[in-house]
N, C-alpha and C positions, 0 to 999 in steps of 0.2 A: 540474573539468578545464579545463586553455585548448586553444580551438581555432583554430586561426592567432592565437595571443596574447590574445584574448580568453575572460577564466573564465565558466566557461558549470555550471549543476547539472546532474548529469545522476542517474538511476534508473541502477546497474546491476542488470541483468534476463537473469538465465540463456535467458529465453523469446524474444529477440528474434535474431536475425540479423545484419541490418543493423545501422546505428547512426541513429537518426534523432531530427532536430532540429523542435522547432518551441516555440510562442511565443515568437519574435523580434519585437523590437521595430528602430524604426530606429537606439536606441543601443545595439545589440550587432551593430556592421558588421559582420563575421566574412570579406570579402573573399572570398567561396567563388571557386572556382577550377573550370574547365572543366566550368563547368552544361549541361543538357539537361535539357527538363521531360518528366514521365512521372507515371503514375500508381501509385497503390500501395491495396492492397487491405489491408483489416485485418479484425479481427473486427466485428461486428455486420450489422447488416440494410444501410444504407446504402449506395448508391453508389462504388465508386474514389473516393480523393481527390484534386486535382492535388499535385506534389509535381514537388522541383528533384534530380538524381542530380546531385552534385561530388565530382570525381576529386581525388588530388595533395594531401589536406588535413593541416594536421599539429595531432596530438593530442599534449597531454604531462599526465604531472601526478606531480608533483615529480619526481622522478629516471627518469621513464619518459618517454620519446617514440618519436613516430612521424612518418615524413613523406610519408605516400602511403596515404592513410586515405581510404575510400569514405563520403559522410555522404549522409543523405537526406533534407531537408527540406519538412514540409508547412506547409501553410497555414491548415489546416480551424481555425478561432476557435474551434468546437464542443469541439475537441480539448484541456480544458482542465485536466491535472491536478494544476496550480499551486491550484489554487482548491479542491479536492478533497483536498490535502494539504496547504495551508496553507501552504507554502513556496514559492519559487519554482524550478521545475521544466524548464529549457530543451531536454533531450532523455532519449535512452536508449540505454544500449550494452550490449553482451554479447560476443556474439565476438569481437571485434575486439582486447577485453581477454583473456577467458578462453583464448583459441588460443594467446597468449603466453606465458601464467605457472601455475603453479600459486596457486591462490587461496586464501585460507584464510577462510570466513566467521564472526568469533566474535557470535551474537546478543546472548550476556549482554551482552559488554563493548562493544559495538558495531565493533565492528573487524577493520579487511581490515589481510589481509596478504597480499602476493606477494610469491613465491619463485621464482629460476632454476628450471625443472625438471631442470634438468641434475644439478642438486646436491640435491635434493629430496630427503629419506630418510623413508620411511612408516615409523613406530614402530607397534608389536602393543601393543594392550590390551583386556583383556576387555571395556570399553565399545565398542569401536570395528569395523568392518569395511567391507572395502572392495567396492566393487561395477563394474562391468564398465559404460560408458555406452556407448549406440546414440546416430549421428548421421543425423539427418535433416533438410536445409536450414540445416544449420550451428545447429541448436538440440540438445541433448541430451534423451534416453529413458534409465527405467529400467522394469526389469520389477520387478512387485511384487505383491502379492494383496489380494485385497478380500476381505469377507464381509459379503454383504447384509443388510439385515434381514428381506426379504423369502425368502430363503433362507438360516437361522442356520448351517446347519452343511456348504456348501459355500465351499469356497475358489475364487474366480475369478480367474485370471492376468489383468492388466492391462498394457499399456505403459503410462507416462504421463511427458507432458510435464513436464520440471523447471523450474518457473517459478516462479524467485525475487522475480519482480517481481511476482505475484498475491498478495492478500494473503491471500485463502482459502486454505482448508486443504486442498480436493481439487475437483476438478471432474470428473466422467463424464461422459460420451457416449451418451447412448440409444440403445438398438439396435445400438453399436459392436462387442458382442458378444451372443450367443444368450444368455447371462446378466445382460447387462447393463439389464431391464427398468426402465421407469419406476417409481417408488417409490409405494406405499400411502399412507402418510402425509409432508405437504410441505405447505409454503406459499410461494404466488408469490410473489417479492424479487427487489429489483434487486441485479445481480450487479455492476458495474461496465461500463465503454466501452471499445470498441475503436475503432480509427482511423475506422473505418466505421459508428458509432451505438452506442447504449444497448444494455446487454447484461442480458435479461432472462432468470430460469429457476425452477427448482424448488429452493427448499432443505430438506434433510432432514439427519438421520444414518444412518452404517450400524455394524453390529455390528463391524468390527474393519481396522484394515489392516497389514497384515504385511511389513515390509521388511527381507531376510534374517531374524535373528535377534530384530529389533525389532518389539515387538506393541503398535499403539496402539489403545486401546479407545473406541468410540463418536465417530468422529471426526466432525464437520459434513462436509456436502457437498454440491455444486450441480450439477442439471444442467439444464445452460444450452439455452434454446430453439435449435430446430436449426437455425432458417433465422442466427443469428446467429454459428455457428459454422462454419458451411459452408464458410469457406476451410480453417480448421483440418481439418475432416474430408477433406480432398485427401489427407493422407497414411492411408492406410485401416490401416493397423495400430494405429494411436494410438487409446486408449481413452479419455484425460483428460488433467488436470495433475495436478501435488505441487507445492502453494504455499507461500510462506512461513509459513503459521500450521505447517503440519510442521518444514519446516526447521528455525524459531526454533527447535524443540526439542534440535537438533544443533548440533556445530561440525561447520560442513560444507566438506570441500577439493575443490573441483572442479581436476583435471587430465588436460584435452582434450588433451594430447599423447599423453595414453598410454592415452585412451580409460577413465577411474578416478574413481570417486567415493569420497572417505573420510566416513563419517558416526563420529562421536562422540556416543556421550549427552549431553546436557548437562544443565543444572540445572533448565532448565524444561520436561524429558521428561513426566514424570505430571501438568503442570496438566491442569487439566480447560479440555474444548474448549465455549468460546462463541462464540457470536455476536450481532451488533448485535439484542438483544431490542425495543428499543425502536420499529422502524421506520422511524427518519429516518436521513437521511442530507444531512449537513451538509457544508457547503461554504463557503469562504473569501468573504468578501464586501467586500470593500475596506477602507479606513478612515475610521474619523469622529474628529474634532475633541473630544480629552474634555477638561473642565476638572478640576483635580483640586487639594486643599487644601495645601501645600508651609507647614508650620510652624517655628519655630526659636524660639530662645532668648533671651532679652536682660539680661545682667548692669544690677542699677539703678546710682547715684552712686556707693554706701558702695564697691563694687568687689569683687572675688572674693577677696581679703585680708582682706576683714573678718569679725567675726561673722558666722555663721549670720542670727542675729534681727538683725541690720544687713543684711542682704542680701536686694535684692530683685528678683523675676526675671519679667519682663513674657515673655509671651507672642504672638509679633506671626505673624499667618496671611495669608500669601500664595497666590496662585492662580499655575498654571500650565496652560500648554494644551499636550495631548499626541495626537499622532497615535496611533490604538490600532486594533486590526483588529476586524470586524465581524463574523459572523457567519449563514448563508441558508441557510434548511430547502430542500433542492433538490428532494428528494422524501420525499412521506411512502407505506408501504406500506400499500394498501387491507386494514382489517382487522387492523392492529395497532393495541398499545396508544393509539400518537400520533395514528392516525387517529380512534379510536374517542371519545377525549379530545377531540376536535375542533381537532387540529391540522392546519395543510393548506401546502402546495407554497409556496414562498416568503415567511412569515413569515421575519423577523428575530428571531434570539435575542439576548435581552436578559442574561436572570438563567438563572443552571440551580442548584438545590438554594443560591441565595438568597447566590451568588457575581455578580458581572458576567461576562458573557462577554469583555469588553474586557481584564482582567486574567488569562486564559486561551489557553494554545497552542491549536489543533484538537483534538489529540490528545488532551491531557487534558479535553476535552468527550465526543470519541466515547466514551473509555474506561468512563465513564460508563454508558453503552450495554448496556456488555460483562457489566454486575455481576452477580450472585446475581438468581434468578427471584423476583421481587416484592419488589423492591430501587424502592424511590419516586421517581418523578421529580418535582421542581416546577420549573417552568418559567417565565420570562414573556417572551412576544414580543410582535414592534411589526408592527400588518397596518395598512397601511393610516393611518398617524399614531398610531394608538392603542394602549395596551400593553393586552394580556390575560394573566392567569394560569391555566395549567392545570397539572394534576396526574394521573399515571399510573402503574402498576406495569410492569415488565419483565415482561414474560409470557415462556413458552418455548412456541413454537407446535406443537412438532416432538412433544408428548407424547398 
């Protein structure tokens, strides 16, 4: 999107409110317009952060504008989830978009559409139905059911936050409801950051979640330490989220005009639900300087007109130097595979299953992660000047 003329990335995130900016540098001037500094509270344990309210701002992107757009800009360095996604990441919006359009999310294909809602026509199919959304703080609720493992065969009403910008698949709330007990079996993992610090909890599975018609079976789920949620728990009816590891399973149309949610089955409804077995959690680490072999061809005298056996073809190898991105274990979980392997917090990866990491997105590293339980990892990272190579299974902790 540009914001006062300048293209800025942003996360759209059903979960946020505001629209807010941060890592700015000095060459992304954005001219904010009738500032006031103020503080803004987020998830995790940490303190408010300082942060700038600008009024009068104008948002466009391609054929959409706006010219009186509220932005909220922090500061906090910590706040970094460019490095975390491997992209470069300048803010996050939600409402500001969704109150205006009908939205159409397709995961497969990766692609948004907006629509007038004016002219917007919901078509009936046996895959699809629609749902009723709750607002609260300009964020979206739906009501839906759980079933615990700890209780198989009661069904428990939950509200939960629609938060497309989470990459888990569900998060509860302890205690939010007289059913909603801490879980038997779980292992501590990091859950991801909020404006306000590291976001620490319990991950598990539970037996089922039921939205209308749609029944997904043994889905992951986290519940997150309380003192880290505590802003979140201000609204007392709220029992969790629905993150994008559900969504992806749908085409999902959010339309906040009319108060409507369309879910559609989609094609990756019955994958089976993973998560990162391995432990780490990797994070973008700048770039280094690689040298890499750039080869070519060289016709000899006799020339490419002549015979074959008159023809002769030197092979002449050049070097080139390429800026390539790097790769930082940010954390590893006490008691997983990586730990146990004796990987530890800030190791550079090197090789993974004996590729470079420098010829690798993020993405298709963590994915890696995701595989089959006792699916090999070999690894080699740089501590300290020196490479090491380890090797570990994907474990599933949650059995």
């Amino acid at each position: 999107m540009q914001v006062n003329g300048k293209e800025l990335n942003f996360i759209l995130d059903s979960g946020v409110g505001a629209t807010i900016l941060f890592n700015l540098n000095p060459s992304d001037s954005l001219n904010l317009r009738n500032i006031e500094k103020i503080k803004l509270q987020g998830l995790g344990q940490e303190a408010p952060v300082d942060a700038i309210l600008s009024r009068g701002n104008e948002l466009s992107l391609t054929n959409i504008k706006s010219n009186n757009e509220k932005l909220y800009v922090i500061f906090n360095d910590g706040f970094d989830l460019s490095s975390k996604l491997g992209t470069t990441i300048h803010g996050i919006i939600g409402y500001e978009l969704f109150k205006s359009f009908t939205i159409r999310i397709n995961y497969s294909s990766r692609r948004l559409t907006f629509y007038d809602t004016a002219f917007y026509e919901y078509k009936i199919c046996k895959n699809c139905e629609v749902f009723p959304l709750e607002f609260n703080m300009m964020k979206p609720y739906i009501n839906v059911a759980v079933v615990l493992k700890e209780a198989p065969t009661k069904k428990v009403p939950v509200k939960l936050l629609i938060d497309s910008g989470g990459s888990d698949a569900m998060w509860l709330f302890e205690n939010s409801h007289p059913d909603i007990v801490p879980p038997l079996n779980y292992f501590e993992d990091y859950l991801g950051e909020g404006l306000s610090g590291v976001i620490y909890g319990k991950r598990t599975m539970i037996e089922s979640l039921q939205i209308g018609k749609f029944l997904l079976k043994n889905p992951t789920v986290s519940y997150p330490d309380s003192l880290s949620v505590a802003h979140a728990l201000r609204f007392e009816e709220r029992n969790g989220s629905l993150g994008a590891s559900i969504l992806k399973r749908f085409v999902v149309t959010f339309d906040y005009k009319n108060n409507r949610l369309l879910l559609k089955k989609g094609g990756h409804f019955n994958d089976a639900f993973r998560y990162n077995m391995s432990g780490i959690e990797l994070v973008y680490n700048g770039k280094v300087l690689v040298k890499e072999k750039e080869a070519y061809n060289t016709l000899g005298a006799y020339g490419e007109n002549q015979q074959a056996s008159n023809t002769t073809v030197s092979i002449n190898t050049n070097y080139k130097y390429t800026f390539k991105p790097t790769y930082k274990i940010y954390k590893v979980s006490p008691g997983s595979p990586a730990a146990i392997a004796g990987i530890k917090d800030g190791d550079v990866l090197i090789k993974i299953n004996g590729k470079y990491t420098f010829n690798l997105k993020l993405e298709e590293i963590v994915h890696q992660f995701y595989q089959k339980e006792n699916t090999k990892i070999n690894v080699v990272i740089e501590r300290n000047g020196i490479d090491y190579q380890y090797s570990f299974r994907l474990k599933n902790q949650l059995k």
